[in-house]
ZAMARGU-4260 file (C-alpha; in steps of 0.2 Angstrom, whole numbers, plus 5000, padded with zeros to 4 digits):
<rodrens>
0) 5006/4922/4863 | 4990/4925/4870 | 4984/4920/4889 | 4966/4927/4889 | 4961/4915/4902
5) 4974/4907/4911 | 4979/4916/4924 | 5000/4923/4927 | 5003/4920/4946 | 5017/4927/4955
10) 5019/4922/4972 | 5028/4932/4986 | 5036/4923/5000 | 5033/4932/5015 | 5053/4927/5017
15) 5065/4925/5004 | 5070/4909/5010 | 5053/4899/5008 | 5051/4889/4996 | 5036/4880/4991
20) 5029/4883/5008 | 5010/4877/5015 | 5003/4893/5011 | 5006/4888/4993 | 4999/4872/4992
25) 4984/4877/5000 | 4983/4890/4985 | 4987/4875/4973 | 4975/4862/4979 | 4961/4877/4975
30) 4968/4879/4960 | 4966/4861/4954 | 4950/4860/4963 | 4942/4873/4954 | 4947/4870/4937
35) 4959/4886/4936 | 4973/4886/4923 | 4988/4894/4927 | 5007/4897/4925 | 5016/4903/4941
40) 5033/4912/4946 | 5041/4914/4962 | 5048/4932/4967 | 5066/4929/4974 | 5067/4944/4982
45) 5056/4962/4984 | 5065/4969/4966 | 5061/4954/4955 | 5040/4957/4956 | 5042/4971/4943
50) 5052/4961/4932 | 5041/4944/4935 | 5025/4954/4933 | 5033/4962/4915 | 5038/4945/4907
55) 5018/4941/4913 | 5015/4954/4904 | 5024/4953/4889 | 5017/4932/4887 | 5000/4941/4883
60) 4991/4935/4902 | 4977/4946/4905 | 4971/4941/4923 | 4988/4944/4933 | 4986/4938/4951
65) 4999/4942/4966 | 5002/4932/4981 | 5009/4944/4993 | 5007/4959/5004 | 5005/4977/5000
70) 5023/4980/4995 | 5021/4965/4980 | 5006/4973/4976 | 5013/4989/4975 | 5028/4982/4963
75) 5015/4976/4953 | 5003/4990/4951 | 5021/5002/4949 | 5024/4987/4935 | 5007/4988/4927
80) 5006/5008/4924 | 5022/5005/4915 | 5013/4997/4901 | 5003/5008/4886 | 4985/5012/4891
85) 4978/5004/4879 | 4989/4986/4884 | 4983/4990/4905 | 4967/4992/4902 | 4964/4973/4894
90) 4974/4966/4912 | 4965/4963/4930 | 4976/4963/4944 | 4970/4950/4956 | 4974/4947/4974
95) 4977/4931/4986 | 4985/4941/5002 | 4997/4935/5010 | 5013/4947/5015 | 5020/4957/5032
100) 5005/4968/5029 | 4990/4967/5022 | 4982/4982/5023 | 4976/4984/5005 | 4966/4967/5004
105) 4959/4973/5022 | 4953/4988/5017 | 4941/4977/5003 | 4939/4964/5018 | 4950/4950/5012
110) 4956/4941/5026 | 4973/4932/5023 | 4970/4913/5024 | 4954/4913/5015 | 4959/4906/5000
115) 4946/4896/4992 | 4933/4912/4992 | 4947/4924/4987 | 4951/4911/4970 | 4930/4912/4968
120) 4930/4929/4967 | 4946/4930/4954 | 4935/4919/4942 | 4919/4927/4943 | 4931/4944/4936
125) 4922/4957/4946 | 4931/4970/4940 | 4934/4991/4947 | 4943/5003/4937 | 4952/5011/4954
130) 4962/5027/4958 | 4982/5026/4963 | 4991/5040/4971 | 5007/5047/4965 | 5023/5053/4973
135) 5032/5064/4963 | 5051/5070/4968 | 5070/5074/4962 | 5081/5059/4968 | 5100/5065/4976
140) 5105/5063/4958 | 5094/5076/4953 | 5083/5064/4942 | 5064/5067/4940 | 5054/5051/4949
145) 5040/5045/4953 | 5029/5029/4961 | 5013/5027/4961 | 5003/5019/4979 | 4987/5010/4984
150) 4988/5014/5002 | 4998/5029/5007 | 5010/5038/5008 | 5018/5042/5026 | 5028/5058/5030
155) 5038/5059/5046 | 5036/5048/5063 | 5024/5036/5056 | 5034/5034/5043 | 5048/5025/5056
160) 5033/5018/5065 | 5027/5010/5051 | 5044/5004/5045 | 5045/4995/5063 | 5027/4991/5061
165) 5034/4979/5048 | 5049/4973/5055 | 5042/4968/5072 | 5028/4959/5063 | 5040/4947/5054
170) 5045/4941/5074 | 5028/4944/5081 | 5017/4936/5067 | 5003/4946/5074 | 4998/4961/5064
175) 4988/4967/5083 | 5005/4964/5092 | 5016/4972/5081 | 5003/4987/5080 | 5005/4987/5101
180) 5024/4986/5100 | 5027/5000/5088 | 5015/5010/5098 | 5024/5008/5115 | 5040/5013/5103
185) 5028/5031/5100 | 5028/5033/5117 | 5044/5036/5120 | 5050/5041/5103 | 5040/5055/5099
190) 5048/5069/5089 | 5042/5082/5080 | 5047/5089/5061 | 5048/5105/5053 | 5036/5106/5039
195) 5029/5117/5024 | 5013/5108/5018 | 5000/5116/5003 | 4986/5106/5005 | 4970/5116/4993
200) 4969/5133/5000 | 4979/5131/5017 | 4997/5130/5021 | 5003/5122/5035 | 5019/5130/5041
205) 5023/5124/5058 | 5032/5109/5068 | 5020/5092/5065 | 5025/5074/5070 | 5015/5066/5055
210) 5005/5067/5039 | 4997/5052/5030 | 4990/5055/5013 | 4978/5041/5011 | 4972/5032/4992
215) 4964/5020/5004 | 4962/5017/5025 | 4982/5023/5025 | 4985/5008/5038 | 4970/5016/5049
220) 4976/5035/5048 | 4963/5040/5033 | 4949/5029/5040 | 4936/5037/5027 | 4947/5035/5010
225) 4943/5026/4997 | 4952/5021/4982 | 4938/5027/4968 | 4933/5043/4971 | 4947/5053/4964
230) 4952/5060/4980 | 4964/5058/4992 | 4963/5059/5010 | 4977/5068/5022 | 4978/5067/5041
235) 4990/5079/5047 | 4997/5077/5068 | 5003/5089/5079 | 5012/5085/5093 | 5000/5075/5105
240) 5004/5073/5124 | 5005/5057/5133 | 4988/5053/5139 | 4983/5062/5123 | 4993/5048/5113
245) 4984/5034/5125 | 4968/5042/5117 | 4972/5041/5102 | 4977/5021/5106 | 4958/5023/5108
250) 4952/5030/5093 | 4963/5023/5080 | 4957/5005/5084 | 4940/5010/5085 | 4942/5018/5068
255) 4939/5037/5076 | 4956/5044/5075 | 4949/5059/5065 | 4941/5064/5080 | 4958/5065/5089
260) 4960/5087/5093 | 4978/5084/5086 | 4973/5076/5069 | 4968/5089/5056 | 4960/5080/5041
265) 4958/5088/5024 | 4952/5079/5005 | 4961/5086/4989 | 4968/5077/4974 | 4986/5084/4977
270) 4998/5091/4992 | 5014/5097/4990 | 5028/5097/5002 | 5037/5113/4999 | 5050/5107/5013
275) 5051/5091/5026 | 5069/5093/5030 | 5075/5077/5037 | 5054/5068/5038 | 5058/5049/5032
280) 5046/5047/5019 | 5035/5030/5016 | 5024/5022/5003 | 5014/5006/5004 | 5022/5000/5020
285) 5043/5003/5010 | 5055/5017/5016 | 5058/5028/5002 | 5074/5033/5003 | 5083/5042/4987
290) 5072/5057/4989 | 5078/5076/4989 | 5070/5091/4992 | 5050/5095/4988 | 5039/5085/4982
295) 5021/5081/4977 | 5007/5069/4980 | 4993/5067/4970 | 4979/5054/4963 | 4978/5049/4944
300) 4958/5044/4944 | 4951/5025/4937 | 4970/5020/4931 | 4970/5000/4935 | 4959/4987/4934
305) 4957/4975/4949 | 4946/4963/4955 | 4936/4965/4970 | 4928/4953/4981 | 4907/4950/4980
</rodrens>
């Protein structure tokens, strides 16, 4: 069965135990206002997006549109490069935001809550080819994996920050407040990790406290990245002192935190970490966890279509 114009929906509690909530029937009323046909699905939980987004999929719906936050969009952009090229490339990927974080749809300056000019810019079908990084590693069963990412991936104390970052937001519903919270945490948590990095022509051999490797803003780490220019940015952070850390406060929420002296950017399309013995490792906001030994990052150039705003 075909579904060239009707749209495949899946929306994304921002808690599992909401149901049809406000946030919904404000996206429903446009819906019916604007003339949009649809089918919709409900994620029960973060591991049933892939499967939702597949039976999509499968039902021949080639606008797919996810209401969620960046770890949603990441199920469903993992989903989509699944399929055979020839079967992704006939499928848009839309975005309504609504998750924990939403750094992705703030990075194209789509503010959460602004439905009705969100659904506008879906039926116009502005479409961009865009780039997705790639994490490649050997799970603790030895098994070649990988995942691909819109955002970022995190190495090290960033990596817990943003994990908190997350967690605190869910009690805080502020995305400023949970930023200040988890910030006050770095304060007192800072920790250094041993790292061998291979970014281009340098090595990086020494104690650092994080890296961000940045397809887009990287929650505000690789302020200049962009997600279509077959690039990837990397910030790497040595071990800043306190007042240096209260600079930095400074500078990441002005957008400047390249110009911090303990941040060390670089632009390559692939790093590798030969060893980060005991760095916890994020992508798009999720802990990834089953990961052993050295591994890879890179960026695979124009692979998903997705809708942009005007």
């Amino acid at each position: 069965m075909e579904n060239r114009s009707r749209w495949g929906i899946v929306y994304c509690p921002k808690h599992v135990t909401q149901r049809r909530n406000k946030f919904w029937e404000k996206v429903e009323h446009c819906l019916l206002e604007k003339n949009v046909e649809y089918d919709f699905v409900q994620s029960e939980n973060s591991k049933s997006v892939e499967r939702l987004i597949t039976m999509l999929m499968s039902n021949g719906y080639k606008t797919i549109v996810v209401v969620g936050g960046d770890s949603a969009l990441n199920d469903a952009a993992n989903c989509l490069m699944k399929a055979e090229k020839h079967v992704r490339d006939e499928i848009a990927l839309g975005l309504i935001p609504n998750g924990v974080m939403n750094d992705f749809a703030s990075f194209w300056e789509m503010g959460e809550g602004d439905i009705e000019r969100q659904i506008e810019w879906i039926i116009k079908r502005r479409v961009r080819k865009i780039d997705l990084g790639c994490i490649r590693y050997t799970d603790k069963q030895g098994n070649k994996q990988h995942r691909y990412f819109l955002n970022s991936v995190n190495v090290g104390l960033l990596s817990d920050i943003m994990n908190l970052r997350q967690k605190t937001r869910r009690f805080l519903g502020s995305r400023i407040l949970s930023f200040v919270f988890s910030f006050v945490l770095l304060i007192f948590r800072r920790k250094d990790y041993k790292m061998h990095i291979k970014i281009n022509s340098d090595v990086v051999k020494r104690k650092v406290m994080t890296v961000c490797v940045g397809n887009a803003h990287g929650y505000g780490q690789t302020p200049n990245a962009v997600p279509y220019n077959g690039l990837l940015d990397v910030s790497v952070v040595y071990h800043p002192e306190v007042m240096q850390l209260l600079e930095g406060f400074y500078l990441f929420v002005s957008g400047k935190i390249l110009n911090h002296k303990s941040v060390h950017p670089y632009r390559t399309r692939e790093v590798e970490f030969v060893g980060t013995p005991h760095a916890p490792v994020n992508i798009d906001g999720r802990m990834l966890e089953n990961i052993h030994g050295s591994y890879r990052v890179e960026v695979e150039q124009e692979v998903l279509n997705f809708i942009m705003p005007d």
